[in-house]
C-alpha positions as CSV (number, residue, x, y, z in Angstrom):
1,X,12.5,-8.2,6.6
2,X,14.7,-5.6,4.9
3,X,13.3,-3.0,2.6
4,X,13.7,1.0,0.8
5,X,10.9,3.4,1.0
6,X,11.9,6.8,-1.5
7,X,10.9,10.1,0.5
8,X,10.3,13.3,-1.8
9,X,11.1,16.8,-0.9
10,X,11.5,19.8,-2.5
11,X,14.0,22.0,-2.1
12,X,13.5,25.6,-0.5
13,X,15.7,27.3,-3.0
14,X,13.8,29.1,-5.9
15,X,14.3,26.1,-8.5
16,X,11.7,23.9,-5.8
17,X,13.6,21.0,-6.7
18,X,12.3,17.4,-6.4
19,X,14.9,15.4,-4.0
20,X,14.6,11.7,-3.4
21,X,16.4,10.1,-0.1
22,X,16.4,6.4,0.2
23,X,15.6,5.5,3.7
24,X,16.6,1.6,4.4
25,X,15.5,-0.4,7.1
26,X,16.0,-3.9,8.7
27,X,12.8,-5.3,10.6
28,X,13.4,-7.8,12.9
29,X,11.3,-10.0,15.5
30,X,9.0,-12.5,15.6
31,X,5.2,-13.0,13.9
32,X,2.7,-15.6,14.6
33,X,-0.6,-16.0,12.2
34,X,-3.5,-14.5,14.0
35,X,-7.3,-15.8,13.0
36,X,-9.1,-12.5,12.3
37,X,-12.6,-13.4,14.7
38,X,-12.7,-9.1,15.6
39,X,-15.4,-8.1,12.9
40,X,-18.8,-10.6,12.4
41,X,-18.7,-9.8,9.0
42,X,-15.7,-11.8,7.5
43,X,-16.3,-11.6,3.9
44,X,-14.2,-8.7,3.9
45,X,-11.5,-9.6,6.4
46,X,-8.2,-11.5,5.8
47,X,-8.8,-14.8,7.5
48,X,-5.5,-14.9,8.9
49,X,-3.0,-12.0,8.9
50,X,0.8,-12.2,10.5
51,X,0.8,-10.5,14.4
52,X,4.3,-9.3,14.5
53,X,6.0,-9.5,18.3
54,X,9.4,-8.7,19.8
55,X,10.3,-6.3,17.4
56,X,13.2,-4.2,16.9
57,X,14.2,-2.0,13.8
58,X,17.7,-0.7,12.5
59,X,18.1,2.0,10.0
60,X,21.2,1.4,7.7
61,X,23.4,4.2,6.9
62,X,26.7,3.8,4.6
63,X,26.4,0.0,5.2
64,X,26.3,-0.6,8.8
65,X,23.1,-0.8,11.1
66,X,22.2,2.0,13.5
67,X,19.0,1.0,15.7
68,X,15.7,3.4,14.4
69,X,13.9,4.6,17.5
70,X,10.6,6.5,16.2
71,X,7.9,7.7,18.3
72,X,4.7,5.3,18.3
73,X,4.7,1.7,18.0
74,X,7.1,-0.2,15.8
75,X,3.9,-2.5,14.5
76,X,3.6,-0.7,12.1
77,X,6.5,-0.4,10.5
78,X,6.0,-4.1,9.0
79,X,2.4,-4.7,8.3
80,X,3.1,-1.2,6.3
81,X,5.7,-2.5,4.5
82,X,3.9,-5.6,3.5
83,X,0.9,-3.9,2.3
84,X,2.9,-1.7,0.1
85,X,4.2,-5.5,-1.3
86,X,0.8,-6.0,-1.8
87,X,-0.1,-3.2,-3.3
88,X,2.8,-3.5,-5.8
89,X,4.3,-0.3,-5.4
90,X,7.2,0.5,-8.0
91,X,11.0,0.0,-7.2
92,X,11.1,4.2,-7.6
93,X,8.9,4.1,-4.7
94,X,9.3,1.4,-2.4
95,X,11.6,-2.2,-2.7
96,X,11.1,-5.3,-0.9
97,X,14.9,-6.8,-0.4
98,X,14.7,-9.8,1.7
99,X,10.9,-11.3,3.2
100,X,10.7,-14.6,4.8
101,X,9.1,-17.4,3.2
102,X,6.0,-17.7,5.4
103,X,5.3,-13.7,5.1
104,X,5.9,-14.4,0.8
105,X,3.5,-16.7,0.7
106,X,0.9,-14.5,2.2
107,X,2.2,-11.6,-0.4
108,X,1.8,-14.3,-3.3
109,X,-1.6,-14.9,-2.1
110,X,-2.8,-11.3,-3.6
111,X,-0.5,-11.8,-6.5
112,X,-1.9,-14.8,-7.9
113,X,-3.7,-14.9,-11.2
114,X,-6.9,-15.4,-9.9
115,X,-7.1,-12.0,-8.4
116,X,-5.1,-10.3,-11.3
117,X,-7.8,-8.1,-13.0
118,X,-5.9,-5.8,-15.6
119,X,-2.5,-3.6,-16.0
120,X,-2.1,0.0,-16.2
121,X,1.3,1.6,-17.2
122,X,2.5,-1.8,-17.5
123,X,2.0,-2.3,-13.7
124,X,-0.5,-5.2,-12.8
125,X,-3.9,-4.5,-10.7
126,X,-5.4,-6.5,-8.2
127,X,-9.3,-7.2,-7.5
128,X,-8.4,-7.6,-3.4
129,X,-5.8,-5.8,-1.5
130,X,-5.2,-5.4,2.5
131,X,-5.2,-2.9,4.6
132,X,-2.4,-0.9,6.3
133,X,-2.8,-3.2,9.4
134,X,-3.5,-6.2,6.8
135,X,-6.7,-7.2,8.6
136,X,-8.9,-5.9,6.1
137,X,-9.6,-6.8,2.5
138,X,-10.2,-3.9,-0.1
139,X,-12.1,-4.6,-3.3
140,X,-11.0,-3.1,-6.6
141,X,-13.9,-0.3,-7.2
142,X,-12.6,2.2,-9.9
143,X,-9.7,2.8,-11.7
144,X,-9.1,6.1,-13.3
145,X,-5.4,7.1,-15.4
146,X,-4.9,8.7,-12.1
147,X,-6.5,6.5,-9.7
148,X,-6.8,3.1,-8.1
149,X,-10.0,3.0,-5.7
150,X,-10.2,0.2,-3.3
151,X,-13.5,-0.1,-0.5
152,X,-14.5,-2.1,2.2
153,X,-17.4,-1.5,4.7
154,X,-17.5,2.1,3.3
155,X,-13.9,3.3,3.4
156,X,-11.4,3.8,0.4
157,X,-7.9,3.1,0.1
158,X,-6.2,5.2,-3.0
159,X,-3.6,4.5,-5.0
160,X,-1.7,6.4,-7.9
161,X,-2.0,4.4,-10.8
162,X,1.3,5.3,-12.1
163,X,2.7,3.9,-9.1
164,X,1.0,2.1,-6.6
165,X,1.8,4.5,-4.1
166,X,-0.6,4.6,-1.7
167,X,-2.5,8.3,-1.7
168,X,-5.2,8.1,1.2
169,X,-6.8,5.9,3.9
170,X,-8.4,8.2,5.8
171,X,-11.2,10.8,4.9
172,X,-9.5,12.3,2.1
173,X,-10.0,9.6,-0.2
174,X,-13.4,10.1,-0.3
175,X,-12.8,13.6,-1.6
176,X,-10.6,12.7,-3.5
177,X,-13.0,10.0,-4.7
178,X,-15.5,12.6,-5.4
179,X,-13.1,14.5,-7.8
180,X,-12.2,11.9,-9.9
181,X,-16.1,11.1,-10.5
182,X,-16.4,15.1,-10.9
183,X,-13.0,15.1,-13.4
184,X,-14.8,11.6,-15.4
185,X,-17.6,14.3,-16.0
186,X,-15.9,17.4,-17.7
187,X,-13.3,14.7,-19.2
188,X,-10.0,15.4,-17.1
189,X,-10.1,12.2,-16.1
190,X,-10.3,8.6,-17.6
191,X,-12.1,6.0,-16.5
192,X,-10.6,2.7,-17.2
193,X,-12.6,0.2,-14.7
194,X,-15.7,0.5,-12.9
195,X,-18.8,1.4,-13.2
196,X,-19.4,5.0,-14.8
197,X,-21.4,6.5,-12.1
198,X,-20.7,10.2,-13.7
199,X,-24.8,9.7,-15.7
């Protein structure tokens, strides 16, 4: 697996520029397909997600690999990668370069046209989605101009709908969730999909 990710910062001089650095990585090791039997309730699990093992990760600098040593496990440097796939976040964001055939498959299974539901700044959105750790399936909820809302079990993933990025997975995404229905009410905000629960 080799792919980009785009990390923004602005710059402390007083024009607070907005820098992009393109950090590329090689992912390398071995994955087996894991039956997801952890949670009873499987209607909103992936049936069978990849269980990556033996892994080692280089960063590539000016052309040549240097090995990436980061503090934590290197798990998830993969199963993140492949739900940003998944997620379809934009080239300025994030870019997939090479995926083996077994783990594209698994990405084309969330891309097909059965779960295709509608396209927001040109950029097609998905009724199911997987989790960070890709052992969950999120269901499209609401879409806003500024937001993608996905839920399962009573979390939310969030997205920018301009580009897929992924916003929250954790408890600001309710907040955040919260806004949005608050921003649908004084008209700040558009709702595109979902049901208007602003009445």
């Amino acid at each position: 697996m080799e792919f980009y990710v785009i990390e923004f910062h602005v710059t402390e001089d007083s024009h607070g520029q907005i820098v992009r650095t393109k950090h590329q990585f090689c992912v390398y090791g071995t994955y087996c397909w894991k039956k997801n039997e952890d949670i009873e309730n499987t209607d909103n699990n992936v049936s069978i997600y990849p269980k990556f093992n033996d892994l080692s990760v280089t960063r590539v600098l000016d052309g040549k690999e240097i090995p990436y040593n980061q503090r934590g496990s290197l798990k998830y440097i993969p199963t993140k990668a492949i739900s940003m796939e998944i997620h379809g976040t934009t080239k300025e964001m994030y870019q997939m370069l090479f995926l083996d055939e077994g783990l594209k498959e698994f990405v084309s299974r969330f891309h097909s046209d059965e779960n295709y539901v509608l396209s927001v700044c040109d950029l097609p959105i998905y009724k199911y989605i997987v989790s960070s750790d890709l052992k969950e399936r999120f269901e499209l909820h609401m879409v806003t101009n500024d937001f993608i809302y996905y839920s399962c079990d009573g979390m939310l993933d969030v997205l920018a709908t301009n580009d897929h990025r992924l916003v929250s997975d954790n408890e600001f995404a309710d907040i955040c969730y919260l806004d949005s229905i608050e921003n649908i009410k004084n008209g700040t905000e558009k709702l595109i999909f979902g049901t208007n629960q602003t009445t």
